[in-house]
C-alpha positions as YAML, in Angstrom:
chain: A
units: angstrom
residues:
- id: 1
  name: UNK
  ca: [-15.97, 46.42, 106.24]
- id: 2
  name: UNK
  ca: [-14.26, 44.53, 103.11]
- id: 3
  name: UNK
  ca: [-17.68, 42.46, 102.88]
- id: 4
  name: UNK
  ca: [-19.36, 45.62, 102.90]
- id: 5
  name: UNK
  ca: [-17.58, 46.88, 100.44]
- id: 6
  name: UNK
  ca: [-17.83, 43.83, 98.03]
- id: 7
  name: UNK
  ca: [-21.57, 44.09, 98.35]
- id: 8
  name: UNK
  ca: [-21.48, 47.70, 97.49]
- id: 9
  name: UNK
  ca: [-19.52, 47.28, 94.40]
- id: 10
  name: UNK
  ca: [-21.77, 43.85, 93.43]
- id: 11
  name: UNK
  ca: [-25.01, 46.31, 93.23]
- id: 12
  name: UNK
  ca: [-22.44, 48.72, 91.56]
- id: 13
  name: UNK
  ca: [-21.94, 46.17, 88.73]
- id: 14
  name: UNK
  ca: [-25.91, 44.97, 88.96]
- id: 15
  name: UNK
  ca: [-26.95, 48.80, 88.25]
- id: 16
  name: UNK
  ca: [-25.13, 49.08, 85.02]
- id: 17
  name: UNK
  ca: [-25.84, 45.70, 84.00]
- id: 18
  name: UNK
  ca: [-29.60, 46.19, 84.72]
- id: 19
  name: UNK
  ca: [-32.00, 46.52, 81.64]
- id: 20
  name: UNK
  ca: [-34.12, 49.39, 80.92]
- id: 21
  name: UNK
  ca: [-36.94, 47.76, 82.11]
- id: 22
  name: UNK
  ca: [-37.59, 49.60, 85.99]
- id: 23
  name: UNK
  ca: [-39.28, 52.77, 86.35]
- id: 24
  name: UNK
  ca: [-37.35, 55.76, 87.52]
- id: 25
  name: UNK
  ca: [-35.73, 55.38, 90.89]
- id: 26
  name: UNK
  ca: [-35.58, 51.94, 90.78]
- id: 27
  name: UNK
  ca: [-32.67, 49.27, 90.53]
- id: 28
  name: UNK
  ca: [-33.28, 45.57, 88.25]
- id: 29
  name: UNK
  ca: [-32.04, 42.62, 90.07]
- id: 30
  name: UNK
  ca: [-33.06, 39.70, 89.24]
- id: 31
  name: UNK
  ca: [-36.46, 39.59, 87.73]
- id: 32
  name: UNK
  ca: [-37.47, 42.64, 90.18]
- id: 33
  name: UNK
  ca: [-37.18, 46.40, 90.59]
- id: 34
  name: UNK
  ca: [-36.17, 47.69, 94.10]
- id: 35
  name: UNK
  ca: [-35.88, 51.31, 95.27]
- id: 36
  name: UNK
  ca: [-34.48, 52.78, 98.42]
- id: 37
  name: UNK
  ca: [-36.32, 55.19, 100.58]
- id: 38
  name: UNK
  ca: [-34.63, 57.88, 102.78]
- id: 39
  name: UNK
  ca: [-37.62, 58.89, 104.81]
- id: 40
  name: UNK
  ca: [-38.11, 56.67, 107.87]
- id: 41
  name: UNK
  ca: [-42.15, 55.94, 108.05]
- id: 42
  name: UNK
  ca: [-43.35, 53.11, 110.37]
- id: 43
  name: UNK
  ca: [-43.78, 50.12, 108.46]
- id: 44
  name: UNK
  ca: [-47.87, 50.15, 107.69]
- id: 45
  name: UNK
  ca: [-47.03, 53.80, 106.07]
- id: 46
  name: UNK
  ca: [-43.91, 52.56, 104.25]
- id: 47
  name: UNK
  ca: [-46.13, 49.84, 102.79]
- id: 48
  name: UNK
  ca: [-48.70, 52.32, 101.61]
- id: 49
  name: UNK
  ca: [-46.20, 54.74, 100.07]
- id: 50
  name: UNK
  ca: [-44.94, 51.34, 98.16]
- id: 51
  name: UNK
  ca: [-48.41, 50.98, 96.97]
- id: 52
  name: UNK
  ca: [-48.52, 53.74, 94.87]
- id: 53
  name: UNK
  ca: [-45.70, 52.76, 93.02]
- id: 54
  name: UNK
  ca: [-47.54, 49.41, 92.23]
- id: 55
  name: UNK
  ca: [-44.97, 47.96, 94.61]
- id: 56
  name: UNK
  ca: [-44.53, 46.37, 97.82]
- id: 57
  name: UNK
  ca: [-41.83, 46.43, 100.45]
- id: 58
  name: UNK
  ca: [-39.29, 44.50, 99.87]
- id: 59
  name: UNK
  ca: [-38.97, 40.58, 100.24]
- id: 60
  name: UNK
  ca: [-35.50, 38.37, 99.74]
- id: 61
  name: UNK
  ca: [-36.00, 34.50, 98.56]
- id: 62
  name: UNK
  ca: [-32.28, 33.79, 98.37]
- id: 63
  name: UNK
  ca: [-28.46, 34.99, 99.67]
- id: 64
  name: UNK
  ca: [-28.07, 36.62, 96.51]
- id: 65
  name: UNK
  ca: [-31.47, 38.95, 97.33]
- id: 66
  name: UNK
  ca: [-30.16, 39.45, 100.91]
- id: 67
  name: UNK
  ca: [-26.84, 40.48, 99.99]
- id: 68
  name: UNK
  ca: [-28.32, 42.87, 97.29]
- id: 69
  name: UNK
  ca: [-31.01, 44.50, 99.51]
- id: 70
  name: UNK
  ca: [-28.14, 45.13, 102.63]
- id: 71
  name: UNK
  ca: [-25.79, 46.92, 100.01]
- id: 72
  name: UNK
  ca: [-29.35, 48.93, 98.81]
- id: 73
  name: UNK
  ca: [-30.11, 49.94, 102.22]
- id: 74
  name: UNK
  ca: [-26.23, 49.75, 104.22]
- id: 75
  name: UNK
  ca: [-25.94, 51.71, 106.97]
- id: 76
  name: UNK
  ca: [-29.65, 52.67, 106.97]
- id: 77
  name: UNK
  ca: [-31.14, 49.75, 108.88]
- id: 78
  name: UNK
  ca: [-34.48, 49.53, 106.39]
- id: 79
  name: UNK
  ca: [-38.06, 47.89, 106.65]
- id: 80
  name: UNK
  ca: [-38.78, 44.49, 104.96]
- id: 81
  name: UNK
  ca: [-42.03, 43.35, 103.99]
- id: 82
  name: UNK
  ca: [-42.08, 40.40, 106.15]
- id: 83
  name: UNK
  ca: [-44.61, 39.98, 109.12]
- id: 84
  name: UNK
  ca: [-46.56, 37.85, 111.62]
- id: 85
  name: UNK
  ca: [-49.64, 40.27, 111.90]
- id: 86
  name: UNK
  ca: [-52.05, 37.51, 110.56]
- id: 87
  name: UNK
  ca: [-50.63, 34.79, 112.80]
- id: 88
  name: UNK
  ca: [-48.07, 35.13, 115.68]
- id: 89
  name: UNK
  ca: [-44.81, 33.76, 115.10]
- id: 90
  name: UNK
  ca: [-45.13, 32.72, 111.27]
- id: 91
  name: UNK
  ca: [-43.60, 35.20, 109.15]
- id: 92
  name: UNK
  ca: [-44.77, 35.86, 105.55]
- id: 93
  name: UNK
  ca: [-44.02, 38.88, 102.88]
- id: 94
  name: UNK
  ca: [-46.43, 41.09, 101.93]
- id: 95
  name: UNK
  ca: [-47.11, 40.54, 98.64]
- id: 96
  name: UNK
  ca: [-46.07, 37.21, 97.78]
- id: 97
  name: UNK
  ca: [-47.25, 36.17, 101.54]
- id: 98
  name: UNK
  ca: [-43.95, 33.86, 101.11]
- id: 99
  name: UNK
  ca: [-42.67, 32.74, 103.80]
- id: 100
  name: UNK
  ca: [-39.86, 34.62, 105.95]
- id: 101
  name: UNK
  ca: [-36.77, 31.83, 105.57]
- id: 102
  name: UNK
  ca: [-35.48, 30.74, 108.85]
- id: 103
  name: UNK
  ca: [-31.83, 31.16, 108.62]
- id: 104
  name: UNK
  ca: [-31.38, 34.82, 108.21]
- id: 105
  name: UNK
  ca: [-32.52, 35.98, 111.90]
- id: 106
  name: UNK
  ca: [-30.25, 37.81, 114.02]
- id: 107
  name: UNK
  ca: [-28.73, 35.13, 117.18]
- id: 108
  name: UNK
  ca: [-32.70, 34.76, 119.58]
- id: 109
  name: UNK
  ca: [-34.86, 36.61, 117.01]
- id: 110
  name: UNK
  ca: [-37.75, 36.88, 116.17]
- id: 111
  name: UNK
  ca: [-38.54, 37.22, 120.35]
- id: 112
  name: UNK
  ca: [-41.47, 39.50, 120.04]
- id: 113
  name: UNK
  ca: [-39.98, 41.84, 122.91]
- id: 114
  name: UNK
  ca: [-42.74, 43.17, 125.22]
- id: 115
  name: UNK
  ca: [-45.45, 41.22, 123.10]
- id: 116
  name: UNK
  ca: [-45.61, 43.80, 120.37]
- id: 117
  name: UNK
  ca: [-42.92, 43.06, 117.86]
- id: 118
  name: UNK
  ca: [-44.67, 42.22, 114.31]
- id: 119
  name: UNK
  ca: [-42.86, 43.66, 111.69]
- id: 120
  name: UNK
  ca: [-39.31, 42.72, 110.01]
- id: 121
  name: UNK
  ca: [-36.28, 45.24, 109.70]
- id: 122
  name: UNK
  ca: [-32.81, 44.64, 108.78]
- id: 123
  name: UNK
  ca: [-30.43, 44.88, 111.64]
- id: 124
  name: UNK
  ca: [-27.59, 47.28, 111.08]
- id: 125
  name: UNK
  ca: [-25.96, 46.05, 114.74]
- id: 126
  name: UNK
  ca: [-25.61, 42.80, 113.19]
- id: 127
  name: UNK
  ca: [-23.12, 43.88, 110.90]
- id: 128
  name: UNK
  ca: [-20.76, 42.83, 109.30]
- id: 129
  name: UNK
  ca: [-23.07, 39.57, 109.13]
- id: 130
  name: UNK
  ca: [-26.32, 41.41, 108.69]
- id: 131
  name: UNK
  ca: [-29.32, 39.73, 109.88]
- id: 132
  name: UNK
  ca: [-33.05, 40.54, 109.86]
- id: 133
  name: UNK
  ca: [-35.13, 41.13, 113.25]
- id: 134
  name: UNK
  ca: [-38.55, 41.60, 114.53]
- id: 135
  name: UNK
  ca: [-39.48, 45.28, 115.82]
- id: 136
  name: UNK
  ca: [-42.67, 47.13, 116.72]
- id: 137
  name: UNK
  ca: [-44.47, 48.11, 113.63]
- id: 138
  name: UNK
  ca: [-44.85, 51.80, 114.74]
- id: 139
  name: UNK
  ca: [-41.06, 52.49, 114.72]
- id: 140
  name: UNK
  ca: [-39.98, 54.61, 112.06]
- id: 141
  name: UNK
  ca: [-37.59, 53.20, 109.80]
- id: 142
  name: UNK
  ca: [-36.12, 53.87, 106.37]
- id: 143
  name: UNK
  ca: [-37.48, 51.22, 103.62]
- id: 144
  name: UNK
  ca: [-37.11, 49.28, 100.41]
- id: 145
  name: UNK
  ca: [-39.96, 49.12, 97.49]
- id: 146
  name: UNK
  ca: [-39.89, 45.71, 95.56]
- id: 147
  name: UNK
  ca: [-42.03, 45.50, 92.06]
- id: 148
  name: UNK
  ca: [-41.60, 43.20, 88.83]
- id: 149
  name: UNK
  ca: [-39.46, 44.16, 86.36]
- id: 150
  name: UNK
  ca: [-41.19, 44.71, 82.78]
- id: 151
  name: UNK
  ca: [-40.74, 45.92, 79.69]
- id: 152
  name: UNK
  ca: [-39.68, 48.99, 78.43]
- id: 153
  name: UNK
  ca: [-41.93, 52.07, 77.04]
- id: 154
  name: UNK
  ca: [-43.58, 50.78, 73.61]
- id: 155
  name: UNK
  ca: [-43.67, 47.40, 73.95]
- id: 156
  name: UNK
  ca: [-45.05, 44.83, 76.32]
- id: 157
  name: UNK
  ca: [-44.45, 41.18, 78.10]
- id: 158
  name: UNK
  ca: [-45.76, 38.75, 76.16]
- id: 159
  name: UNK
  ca: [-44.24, 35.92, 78.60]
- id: 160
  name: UNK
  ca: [-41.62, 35.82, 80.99]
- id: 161
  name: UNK
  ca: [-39.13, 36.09, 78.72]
- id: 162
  name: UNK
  ca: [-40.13, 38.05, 75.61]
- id: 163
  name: UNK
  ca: [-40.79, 41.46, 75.40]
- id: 164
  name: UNK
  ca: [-42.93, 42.51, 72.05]
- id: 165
  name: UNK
  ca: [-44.05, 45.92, 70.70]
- id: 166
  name: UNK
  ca: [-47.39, 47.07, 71.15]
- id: 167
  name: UNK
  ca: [-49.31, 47.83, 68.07]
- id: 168
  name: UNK
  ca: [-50.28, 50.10, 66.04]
- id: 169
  name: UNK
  ca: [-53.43, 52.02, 67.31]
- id: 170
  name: UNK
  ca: [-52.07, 51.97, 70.96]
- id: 171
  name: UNK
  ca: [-49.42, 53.11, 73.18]
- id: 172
  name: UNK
  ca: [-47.37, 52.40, 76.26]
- id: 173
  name: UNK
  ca: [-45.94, 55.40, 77.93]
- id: 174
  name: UNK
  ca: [-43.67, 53.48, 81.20]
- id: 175
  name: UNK
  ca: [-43.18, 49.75, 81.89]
- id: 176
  name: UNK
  ca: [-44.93, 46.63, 81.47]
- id: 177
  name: UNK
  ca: [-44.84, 43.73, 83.66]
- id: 178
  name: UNK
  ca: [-48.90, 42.46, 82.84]
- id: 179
  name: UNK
  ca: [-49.35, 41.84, 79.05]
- id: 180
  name: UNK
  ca: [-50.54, 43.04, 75.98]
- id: 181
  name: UNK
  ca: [-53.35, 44.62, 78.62]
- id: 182
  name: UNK
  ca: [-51.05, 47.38, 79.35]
- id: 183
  name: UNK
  ca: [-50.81, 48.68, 76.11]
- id: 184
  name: UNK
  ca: [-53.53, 51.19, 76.01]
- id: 185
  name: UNK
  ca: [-55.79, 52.23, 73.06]
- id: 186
  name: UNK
  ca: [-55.39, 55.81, 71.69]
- id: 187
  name: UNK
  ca: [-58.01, 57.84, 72.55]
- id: 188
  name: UNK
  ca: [-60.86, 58.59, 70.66]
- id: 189
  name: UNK
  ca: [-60.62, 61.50, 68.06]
- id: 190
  name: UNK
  ca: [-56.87, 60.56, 67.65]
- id: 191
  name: UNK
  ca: [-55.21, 57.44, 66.08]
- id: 192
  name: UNK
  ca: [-51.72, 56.04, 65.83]
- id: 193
  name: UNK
  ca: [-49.76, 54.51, 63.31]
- id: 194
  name: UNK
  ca: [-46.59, 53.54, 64.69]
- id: 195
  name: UNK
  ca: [-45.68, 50.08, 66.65]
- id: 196
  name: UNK
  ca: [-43.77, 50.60, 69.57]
- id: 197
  name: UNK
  ca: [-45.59, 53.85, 70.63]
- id: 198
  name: UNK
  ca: [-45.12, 56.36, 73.83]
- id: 199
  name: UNK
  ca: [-46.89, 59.42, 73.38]
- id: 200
  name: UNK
  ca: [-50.39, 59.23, 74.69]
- id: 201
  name: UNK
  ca: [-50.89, 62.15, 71.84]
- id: 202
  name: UNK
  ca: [-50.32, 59.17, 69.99]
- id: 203
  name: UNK
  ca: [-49.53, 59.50, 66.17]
- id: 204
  name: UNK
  ca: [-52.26, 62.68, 65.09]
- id: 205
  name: UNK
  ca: [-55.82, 63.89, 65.38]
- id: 206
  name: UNK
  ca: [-58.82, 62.28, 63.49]
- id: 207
  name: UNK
  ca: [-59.66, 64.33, 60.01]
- id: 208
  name: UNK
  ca: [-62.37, 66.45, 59.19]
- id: 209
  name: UNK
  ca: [-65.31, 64.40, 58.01]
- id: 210
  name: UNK
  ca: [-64.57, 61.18, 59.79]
- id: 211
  name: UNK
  ca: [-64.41, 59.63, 63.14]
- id: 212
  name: UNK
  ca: [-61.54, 57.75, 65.26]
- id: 213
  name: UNK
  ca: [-63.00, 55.30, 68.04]
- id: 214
  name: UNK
  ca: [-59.89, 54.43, 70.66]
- id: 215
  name: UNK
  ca: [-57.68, 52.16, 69.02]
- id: 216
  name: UNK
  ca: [-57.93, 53.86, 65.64]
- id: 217
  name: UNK
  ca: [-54.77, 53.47, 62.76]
- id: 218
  name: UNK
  ca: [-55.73, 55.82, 60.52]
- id: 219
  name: UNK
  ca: [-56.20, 59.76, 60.42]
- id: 220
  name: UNK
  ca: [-59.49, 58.12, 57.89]
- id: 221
  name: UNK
  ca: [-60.79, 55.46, 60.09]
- id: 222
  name: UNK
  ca: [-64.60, 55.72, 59.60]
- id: 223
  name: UNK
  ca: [-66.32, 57.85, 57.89]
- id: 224
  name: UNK
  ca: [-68.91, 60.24, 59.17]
- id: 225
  name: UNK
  ca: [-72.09, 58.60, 58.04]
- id: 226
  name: UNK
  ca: [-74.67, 59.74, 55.66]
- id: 227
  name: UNK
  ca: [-76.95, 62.05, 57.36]
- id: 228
  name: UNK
  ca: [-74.53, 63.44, 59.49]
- id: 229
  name: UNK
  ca: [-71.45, 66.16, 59.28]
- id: 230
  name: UNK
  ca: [-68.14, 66.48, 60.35]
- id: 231
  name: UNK
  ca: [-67.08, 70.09, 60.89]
- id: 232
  name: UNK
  ca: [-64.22, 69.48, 63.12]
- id: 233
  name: UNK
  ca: [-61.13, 67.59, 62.92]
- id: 234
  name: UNK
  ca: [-60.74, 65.15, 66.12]
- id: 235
  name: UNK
  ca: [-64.03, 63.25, 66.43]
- id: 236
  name: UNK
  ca: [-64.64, 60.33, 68.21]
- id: 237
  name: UNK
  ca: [-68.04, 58.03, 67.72]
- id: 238
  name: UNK
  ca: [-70.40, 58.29, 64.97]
- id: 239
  name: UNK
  ca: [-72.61, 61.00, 65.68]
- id: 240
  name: UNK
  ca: [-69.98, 62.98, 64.84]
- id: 241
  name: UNK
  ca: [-70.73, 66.80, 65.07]
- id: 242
  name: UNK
  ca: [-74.55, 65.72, 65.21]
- id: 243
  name: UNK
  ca: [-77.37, 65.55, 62.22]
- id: 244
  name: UNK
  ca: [-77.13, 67.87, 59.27]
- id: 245
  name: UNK
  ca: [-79.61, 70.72, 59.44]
- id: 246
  name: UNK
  ca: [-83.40, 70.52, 58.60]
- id: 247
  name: UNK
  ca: [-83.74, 70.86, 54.85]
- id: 248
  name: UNK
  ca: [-80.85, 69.15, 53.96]
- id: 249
  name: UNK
  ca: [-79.41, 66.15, 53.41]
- id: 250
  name: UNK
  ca: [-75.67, 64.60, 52.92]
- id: 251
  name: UNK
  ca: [-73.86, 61.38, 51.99]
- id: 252
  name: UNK
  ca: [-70.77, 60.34, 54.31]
- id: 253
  name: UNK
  ca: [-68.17, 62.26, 55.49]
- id: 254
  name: UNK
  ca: [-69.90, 65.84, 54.84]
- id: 255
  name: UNK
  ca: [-68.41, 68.94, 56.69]
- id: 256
  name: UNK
  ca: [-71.56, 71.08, 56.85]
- id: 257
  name: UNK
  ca: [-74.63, 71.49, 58.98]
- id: 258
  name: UNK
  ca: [-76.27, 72.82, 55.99]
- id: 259
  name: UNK
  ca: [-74.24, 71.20, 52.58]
- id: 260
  name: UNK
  ca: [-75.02, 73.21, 49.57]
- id: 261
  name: UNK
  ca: [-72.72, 71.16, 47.28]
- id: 262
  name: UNK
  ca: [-72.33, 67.66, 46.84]
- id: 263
  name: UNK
  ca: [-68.80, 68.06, 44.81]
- id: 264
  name: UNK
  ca: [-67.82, 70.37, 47.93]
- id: 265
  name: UNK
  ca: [-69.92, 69.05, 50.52]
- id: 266
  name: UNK
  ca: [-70.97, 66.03, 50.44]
- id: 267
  name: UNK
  ca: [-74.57, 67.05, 50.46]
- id: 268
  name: UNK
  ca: [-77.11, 69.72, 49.43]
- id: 269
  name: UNK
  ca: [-80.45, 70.90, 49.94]
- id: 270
  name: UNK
  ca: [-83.75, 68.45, 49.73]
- id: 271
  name: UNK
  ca: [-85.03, 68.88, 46.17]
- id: 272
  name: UNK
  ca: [-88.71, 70.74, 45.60]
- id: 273
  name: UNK
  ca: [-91.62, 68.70, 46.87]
- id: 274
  name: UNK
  ca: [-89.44, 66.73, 49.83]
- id: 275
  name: UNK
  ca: [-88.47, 67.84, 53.06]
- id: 276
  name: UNK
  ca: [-86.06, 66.98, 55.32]
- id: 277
  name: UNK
  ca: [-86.61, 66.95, 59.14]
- id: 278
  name: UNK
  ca: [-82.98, 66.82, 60.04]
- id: 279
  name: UNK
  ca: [-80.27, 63.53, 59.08]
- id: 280
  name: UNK
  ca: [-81.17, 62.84, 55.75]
- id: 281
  name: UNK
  ca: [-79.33, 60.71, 54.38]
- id: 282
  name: UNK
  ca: [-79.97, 60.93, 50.64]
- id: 283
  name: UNK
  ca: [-81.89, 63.22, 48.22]
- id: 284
  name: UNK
  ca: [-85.11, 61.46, 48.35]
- id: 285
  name: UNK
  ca: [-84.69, 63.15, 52.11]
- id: 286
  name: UNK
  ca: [-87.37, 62.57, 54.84]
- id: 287
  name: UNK
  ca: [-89.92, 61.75, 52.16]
- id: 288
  name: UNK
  ca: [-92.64, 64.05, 49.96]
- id: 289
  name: UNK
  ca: [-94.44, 67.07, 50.90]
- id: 290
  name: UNK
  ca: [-97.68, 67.08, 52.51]
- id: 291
  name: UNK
  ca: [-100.82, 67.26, 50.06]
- id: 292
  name: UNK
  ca: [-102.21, 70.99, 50.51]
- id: 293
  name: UNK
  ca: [-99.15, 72.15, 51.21]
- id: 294
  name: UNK
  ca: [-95.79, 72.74, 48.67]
- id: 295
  name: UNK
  ca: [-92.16, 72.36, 49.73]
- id: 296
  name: UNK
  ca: [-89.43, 74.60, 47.62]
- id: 297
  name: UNK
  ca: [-85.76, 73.31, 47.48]
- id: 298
  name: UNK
  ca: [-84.72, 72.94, 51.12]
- id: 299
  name: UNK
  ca: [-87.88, 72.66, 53.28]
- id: 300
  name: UNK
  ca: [-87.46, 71.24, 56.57]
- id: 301
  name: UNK
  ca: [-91.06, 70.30, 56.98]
- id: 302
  name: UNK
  ca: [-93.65, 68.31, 55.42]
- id: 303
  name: UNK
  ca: [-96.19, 71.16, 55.90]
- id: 304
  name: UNK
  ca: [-93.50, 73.74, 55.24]
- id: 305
  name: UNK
  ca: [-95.75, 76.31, 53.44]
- id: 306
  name: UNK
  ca: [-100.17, 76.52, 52.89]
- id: 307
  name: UNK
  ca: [-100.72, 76.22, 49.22]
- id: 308
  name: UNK
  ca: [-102.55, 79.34, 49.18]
- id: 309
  name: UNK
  ca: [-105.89, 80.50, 48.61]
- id: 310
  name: UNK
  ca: [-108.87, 78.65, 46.74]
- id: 311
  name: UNK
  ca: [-107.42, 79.09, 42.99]
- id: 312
  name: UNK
  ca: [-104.57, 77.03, 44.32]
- id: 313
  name: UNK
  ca: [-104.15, 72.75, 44.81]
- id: 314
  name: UNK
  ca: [-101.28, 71.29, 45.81]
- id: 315
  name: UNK
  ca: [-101.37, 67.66, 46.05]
- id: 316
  name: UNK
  ca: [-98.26, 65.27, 47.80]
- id: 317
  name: UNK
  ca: [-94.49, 66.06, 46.89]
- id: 318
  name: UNK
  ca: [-95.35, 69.57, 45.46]
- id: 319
  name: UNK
  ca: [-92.41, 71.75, 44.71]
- id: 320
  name: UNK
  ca: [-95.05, 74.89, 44.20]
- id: 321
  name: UNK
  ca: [-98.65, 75.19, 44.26]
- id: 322
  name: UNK
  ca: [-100.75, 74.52, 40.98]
- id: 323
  name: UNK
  ca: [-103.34, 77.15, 39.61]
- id: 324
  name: UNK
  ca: [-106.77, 75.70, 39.47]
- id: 325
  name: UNK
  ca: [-107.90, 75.73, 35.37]
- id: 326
  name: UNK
  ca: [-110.59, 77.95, 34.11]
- id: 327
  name: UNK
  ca: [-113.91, 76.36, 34.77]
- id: 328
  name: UNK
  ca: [-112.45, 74.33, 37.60]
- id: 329
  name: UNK
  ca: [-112.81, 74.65, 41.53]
- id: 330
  name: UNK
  ca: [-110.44, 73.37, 43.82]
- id: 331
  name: UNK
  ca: [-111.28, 70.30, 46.31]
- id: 332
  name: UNK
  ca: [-111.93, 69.51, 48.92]
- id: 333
  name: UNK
  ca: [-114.29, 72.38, 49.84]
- id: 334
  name: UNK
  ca: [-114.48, 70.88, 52.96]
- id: 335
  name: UNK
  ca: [-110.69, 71.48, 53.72]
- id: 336
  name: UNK
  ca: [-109.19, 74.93, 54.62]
- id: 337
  name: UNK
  ca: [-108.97, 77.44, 51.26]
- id: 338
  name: UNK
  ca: [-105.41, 77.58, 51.57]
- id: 339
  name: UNK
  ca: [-104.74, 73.66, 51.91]
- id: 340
  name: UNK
  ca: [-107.05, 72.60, 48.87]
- id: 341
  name: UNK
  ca: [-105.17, 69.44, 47.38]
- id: 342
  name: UNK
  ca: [-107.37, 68.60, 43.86]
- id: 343
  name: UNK
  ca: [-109.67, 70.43, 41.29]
- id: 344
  name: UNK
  ca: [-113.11, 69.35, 39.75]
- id: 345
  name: UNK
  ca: [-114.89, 70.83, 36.57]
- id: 346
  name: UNK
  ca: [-117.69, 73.02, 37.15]
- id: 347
  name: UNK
  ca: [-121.53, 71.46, 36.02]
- id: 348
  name: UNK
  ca: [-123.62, 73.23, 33.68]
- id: 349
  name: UNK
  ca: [-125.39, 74.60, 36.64]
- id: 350
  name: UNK
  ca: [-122.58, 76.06, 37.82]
- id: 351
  name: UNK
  ca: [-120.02, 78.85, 37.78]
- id: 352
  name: UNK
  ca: [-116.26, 78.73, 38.46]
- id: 353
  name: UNK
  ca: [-113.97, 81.34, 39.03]
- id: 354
  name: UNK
  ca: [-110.64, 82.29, 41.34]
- id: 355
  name: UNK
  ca: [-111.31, 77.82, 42.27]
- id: 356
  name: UNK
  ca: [-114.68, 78.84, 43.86]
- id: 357
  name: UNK
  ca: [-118.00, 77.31, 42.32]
- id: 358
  name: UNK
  ca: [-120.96, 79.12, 42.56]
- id: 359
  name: UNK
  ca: [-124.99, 78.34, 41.30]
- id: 360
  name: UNK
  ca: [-125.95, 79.80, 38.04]
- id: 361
  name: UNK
  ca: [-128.82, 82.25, 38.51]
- id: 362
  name: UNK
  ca: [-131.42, 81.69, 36.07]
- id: 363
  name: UNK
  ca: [-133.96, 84.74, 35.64]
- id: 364
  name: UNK
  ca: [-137.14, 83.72, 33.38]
- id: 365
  name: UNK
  ca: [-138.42, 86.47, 31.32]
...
């Protein structure tokens, strides 16, 4: 009993020496994190529940692991990770697949009783000089988790012996025991400015007009591009909130489908004569208006309205149709009267009026 109760106060002393560095429920000694578990499972289950911890049941390398993992589990008479399933009779640890050392069976163990003992647990009758033994793997025992200790929320290992914070533009919200890898990139539409970050929320949301790709360190990362908008705050990639609207065009970082300002805006509507199909990207906008047809301020089509009937021509990039002069007919005939593009003078022989050219009539007397 007075060894047990010198192991008992050694993990006493080891839990409130132990850095921060083991998640919840877990105990630091050295270089690993072990936890105790009350609720007897045979030993594939306990293994499993282990697992999703990112953990394994437990293994001992040295005296000093023994001692510490009887004091965890005293009284309790716990599953190991140790096993000869792969090969009878040779021992390893799950995990490490170390091999079981020699000297810490119980007086004729391992003895694989009735051909069917695989698994390790540690021996409670063999106190007060506890020993490990060999037991059927479907017996239910209590059991001890084993995992690497890391480093703390924030930061991560950078070796075995130096803990560093992650940077800015990421986060690390538990423990680290696998490199800069586990710090993770804030997520798109959000960005972070701090070293040493937690939060998953990171440090804020992206701002209106531009974008925040995962990893992002500003609230201003990228802008929206010319062409498209930004309505919302909290964007991600660079379509942004899509294309601005047909008949319009915009600059970076606009806010509006449909810009009216470029002060306020960051864009406005395509000038008379051009059109814009939809993602302009600059006042010249998707290029001129159709010949035969005219394009007022903000058209959204190259053919966006007829130029009207045959006293009207309307050749490319017209803002408004143009009247045909007096003694002029509008060309091509052969084209539609209300998509005429040109105008020609009228011969001698001929007569013009409304853009229409008709044969004089000559009557001899």
């Amino acid at each position: 009993m007075l060894r047990l109760a010198g192991l008992l106060a050694g993990v006493a002393a080891a839990f409130a020496a132990a850095p921060d560095r083991c998640p919840a429920g877990y105990t630091a000694f050295q270089g690993r994190c072990f936890k105790y578990n009350a609720s007897p499972q045979n030993w594939a289950n306990s293994q499993a529940q282990c697992q999703l911890e990112d953990a394994n049941l437990a293994s001992f390398a040295d005296q000093d692991d023994f001692d510490f993992l009887w004091a965890l589990c005293v009284g309790n008479e716990c599953w190991l990770g140790g096993n000869d399933i792969a090969s009878e009779g040779t021992f390893r640890f799950v995990g490490s697949n170390a091999l079981v050392l020699s000297g810490y069976w119980s007086t004729g163990e391992p003895d694989n009783f009735l051909g069917n003992q695989d698994c390790i647990w540690m021996w409670l009758a063999a106190a007060p000089d506890p020993k490990i033994d060999d037991l059927q793997c479907t017996a239910s025992r209590r059991f001890l988790c084993e995992r690497p200790t890391g480093c703390g929320a924030g930061e991560y290992r950078a070796n075995a012996n130096t803990c560093t914070n992650c940077p800015a533009g990421k986060y690390q919200p538990s423990i680290s025991v696998n490199g800069i890898s586990d710090c993770i990139d804030c997520a798109a539409g959000r960005y972070g400015t701090a070293v040493k970050e937690t939060n998953p929320a990171c440090t804020g949301i992206c701002a209106q007009g531009y974008y925040c790709p995962p990893g992002s360190t500003s609230p201003t990362a990228n802008d929206c591009p010319a062409g498209k908008y930004g309505a919302t705050t909290g964007l991600g990639t660079a379509t942004c909130s899509g294309n601005v609207g047909p008949g319009y065009w915009s600059t970076t970082r606009a806010t509006r489908v449909n810009p009216t300002s470029v002060t306020a805006h960051r864009g406005d509507r395509c000038p008379a004569g051009r059109f814009g199909a939809g993602g302009a990207s600059s006042s010249s906008c998707s290029g001129p208006c159709q010949a035969g047809y005219y394009c007022p301020i903000g058209s959204g089509s190259a053919s966006q309205t007829q130029c009207g009937g045959p006293d009207k021509y309307c050749p490319a990039g017209r803002g408004s149709p143009i009247s045909v002069s007096s003694g002029y007919y509008s060309t091509p005939e052969s084209a539609p009267s209300t998509q005429r593009t040109g105008q020609a003078k009228c011969s001698e022989e001929e007569f013009c009026s409304g853009g229409v050219r008709t044969k004089r009539i000559v009557f001899c007397v």
